[in-house]
TORVEXDREN-825418 format. One record per residue (C-alpha): residue number from 1; x, y, z; chain. Coordinates in nm, 3 decimals. Layout:
# residues N
NUM/X/Y/Z/A
...
//
This chain:
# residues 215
1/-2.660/0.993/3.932/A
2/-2.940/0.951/4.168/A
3/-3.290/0.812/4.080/A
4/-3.411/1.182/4.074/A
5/-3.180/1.272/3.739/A
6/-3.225/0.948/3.589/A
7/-3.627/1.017/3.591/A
8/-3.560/1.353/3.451/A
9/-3.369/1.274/3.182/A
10/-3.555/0.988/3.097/A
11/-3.878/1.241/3.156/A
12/-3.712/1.497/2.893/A
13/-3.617/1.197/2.675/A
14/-3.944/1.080/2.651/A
15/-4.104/1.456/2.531/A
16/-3.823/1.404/2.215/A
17/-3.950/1.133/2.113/A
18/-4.304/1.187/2.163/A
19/-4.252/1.489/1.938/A
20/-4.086/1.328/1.627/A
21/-4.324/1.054/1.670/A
22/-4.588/1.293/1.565/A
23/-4.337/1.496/1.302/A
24/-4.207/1.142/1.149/A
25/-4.516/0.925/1.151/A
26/-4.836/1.196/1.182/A
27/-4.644/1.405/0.915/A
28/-4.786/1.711/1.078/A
29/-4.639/2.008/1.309/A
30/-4.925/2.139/1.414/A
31/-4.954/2.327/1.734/A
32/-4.548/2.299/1.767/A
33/-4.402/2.636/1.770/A
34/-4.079/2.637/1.562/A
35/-3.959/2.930/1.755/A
36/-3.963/2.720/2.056/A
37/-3.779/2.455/1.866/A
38/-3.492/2.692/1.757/A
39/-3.457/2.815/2.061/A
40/-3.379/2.470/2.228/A
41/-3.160/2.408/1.934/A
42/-2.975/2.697/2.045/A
43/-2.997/2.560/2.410/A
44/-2.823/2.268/2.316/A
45/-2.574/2.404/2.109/A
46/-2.436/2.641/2.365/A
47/-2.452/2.411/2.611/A
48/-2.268/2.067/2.481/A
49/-1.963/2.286/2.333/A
50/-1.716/2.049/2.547/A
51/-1.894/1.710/2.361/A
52/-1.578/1.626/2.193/A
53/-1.360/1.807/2.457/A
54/-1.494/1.666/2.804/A
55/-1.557/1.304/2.835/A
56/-1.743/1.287/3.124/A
57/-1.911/0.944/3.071/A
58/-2.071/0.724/2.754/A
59/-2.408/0.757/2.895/A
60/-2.359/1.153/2.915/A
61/-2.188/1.183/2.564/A
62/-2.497/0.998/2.428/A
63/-2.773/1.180/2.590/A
64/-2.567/1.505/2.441/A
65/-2.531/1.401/2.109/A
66/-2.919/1.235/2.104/A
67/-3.029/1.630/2.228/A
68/-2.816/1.826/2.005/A
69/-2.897/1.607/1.696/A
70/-3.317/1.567/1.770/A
71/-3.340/1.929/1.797/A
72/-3.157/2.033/1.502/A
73/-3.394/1.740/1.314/A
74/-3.704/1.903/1.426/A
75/-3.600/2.245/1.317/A
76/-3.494/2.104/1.002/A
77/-3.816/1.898/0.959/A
78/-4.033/2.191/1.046/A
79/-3.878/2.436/0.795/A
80/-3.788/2.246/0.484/A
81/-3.970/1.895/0.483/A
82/-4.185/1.960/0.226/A
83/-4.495/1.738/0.402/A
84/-4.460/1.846/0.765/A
85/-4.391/2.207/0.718/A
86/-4.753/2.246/0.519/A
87/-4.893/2.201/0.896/A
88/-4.682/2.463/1.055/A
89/-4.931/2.746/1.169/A
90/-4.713/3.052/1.089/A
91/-4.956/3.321/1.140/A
92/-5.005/3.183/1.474/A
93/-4.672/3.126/1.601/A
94/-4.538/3.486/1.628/A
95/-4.388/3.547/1.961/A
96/-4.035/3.767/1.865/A
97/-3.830/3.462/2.025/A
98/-3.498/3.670/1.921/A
99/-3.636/3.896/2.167/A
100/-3.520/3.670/2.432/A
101/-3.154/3.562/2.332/A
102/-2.991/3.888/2.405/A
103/-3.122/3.953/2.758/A
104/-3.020/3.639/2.818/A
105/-2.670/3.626/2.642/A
106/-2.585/4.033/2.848/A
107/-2.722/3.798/3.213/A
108/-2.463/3.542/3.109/A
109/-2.232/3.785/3.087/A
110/-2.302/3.974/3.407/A
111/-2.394/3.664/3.649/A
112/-2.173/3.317/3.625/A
113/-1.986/3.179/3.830/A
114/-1.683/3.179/3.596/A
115/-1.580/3.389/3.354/A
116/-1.469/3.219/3.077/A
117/-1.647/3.151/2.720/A
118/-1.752/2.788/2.796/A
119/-1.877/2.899/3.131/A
120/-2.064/3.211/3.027/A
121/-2.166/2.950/2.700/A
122/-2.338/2.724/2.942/A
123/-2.503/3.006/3.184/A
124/-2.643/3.167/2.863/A
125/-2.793/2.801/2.761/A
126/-2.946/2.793/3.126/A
127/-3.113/3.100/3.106/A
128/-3.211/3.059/2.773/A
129/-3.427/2.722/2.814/A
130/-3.556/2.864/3.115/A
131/-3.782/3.086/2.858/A
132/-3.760/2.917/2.535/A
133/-4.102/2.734/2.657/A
134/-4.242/3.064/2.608/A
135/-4.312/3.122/2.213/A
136/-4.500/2.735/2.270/A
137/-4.724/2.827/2.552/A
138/-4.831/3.125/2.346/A
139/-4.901/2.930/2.076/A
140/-5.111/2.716/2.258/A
141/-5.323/3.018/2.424/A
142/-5.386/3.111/2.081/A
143/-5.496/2.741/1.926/A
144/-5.863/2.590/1.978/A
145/-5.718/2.264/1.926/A
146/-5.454/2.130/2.089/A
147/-5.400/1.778/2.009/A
148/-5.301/1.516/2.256/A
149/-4.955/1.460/2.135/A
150/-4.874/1.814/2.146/A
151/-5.041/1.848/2.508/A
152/-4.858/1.521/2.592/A
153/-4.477/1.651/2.480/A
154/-4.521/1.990/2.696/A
155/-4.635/1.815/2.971/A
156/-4.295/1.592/2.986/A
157/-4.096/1.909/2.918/A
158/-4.233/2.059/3.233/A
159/-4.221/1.711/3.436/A
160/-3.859/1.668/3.344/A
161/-3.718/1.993/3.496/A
162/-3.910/1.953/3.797/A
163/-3.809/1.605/3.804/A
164/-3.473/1.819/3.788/A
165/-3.553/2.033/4.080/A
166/-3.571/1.741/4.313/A
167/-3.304/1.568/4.200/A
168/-3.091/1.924/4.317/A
169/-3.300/1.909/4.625/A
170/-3.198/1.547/4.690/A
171/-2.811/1.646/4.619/A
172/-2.818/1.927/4.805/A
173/-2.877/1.722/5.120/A
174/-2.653/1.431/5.003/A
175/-2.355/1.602/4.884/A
176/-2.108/1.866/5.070/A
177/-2.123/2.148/4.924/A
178/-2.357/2.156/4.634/A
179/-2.451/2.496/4.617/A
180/-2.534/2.635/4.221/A
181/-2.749/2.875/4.254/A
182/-2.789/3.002/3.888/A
183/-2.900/2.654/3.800/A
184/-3.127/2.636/4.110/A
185/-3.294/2.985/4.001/A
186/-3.322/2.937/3.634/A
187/-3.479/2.592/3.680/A
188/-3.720/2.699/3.920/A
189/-3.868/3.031/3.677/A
190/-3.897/2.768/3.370/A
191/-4.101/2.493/3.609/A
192/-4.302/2.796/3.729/A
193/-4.434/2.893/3.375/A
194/-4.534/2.558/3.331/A
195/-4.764/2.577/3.643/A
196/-5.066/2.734/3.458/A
197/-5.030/2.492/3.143/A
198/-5.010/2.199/3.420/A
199/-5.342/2.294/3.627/A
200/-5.540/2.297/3.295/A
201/-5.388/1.964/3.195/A
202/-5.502/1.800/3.475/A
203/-5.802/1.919/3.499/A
204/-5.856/1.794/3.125/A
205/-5.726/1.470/3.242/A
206/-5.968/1.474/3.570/A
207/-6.245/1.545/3.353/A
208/-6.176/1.309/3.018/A
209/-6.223/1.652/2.815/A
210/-5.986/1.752/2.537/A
211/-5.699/2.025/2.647/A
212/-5.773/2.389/2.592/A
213/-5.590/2.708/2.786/A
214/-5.720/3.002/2.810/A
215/-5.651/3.267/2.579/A
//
């Protein structure tokens, strides 16, 4: 643990609860995409298979289980609460998400570093989040109105993996032989999509004027 990871979890954290603060208390999904959301639920799941298998530490088990649960709650929120899923914009959100779970499931199964099904499990969930921003930032593109909330939890979704990226940069100069280069790779093409969504959020920030990307 360095101060690098603890940022970036606490970073990725932080977009969580920023989102079901506006699901629980707004009542509204608005400008969320839900394929986004299943995808990262799909992240998760992949990736914590070992939760009840490999106790690494409490802090670790927690941030797993807060993860896995919070994205399975948004899904569930945005599909069958009968309030919140009035605001989802359906017609809007229609990048073919499923689309991207394949490619990414054959990749897994081509390029990891060990062949076995927890392994290839948890190279598949890298990969995966490393696009599952995409069906959101479309959205976005394709809304006139992107509230601050919403603007607010992709911002900390970006921050947090390259919070992530320096946190491997720090290691990699601290620590013998820390070489993992399908994490480096994959974490490095998700912050890059995030670089046009970040330039127009600062400049809305420079220039106190409400977020809008171009379509």
């Amino acid at each position: 643990m360095n101060i690098f990871r603890l940022a970036g979890d606490m970073t990725h954290l932080a977009s969580v609860l920023v989102l079901l603060l506006k699901i629980h208390t707004i009542k509204s999904c608005a400008g969320v995409s839900l394929k986004t959301q299943e995808l990262y639920a799909l992240v998760f799941a992949a990736r914590y298979l070992d939760i009840f298998t490999n106790y690494i530490s409490l802090y670790n088990t927690v941030m797993k289980l807060i993860f896995l649960g919070s994205s399975f709650s948004i899904v569930w929120y945005m599909r069958y609460h009968k309030i919140v899923r009035r605001s989802y914009d359906k017609d809007q959100d229609t990048f073919r998400h499923y689309f991207l779970v394949l490619p990414c499931l054959v990749l897994a199964l081509l390029i990891n570093e060990k062949f076995t099904f927890k392994e290839v499990m948890w190279t598949f969930s890298l990969y995966l989040e490393a696009v599952a921003i995409l069906p959101q930032l479309v959205l976005l593109q394709r809304t006139r109105n992107i509230d601050n909330l919403t603007g607010q939890y992709v911002f900390l979704l970006g921050g947090y993996r390259a919070l992530y990226i320096l946190n491997w940069v720090y290691r990699y100069f601290t620590e013998p032989h820390f070489v993992h280069w399908i994490t480096w790779v994959s974490g490095l093409v998700q912050t890059l999509l995030y670089a046009d969504f970040f330039y127009y959020y600062f400049q809305s920030w420079k220039n106190n004027q409400k977020l809008h990307l171009p379509a």
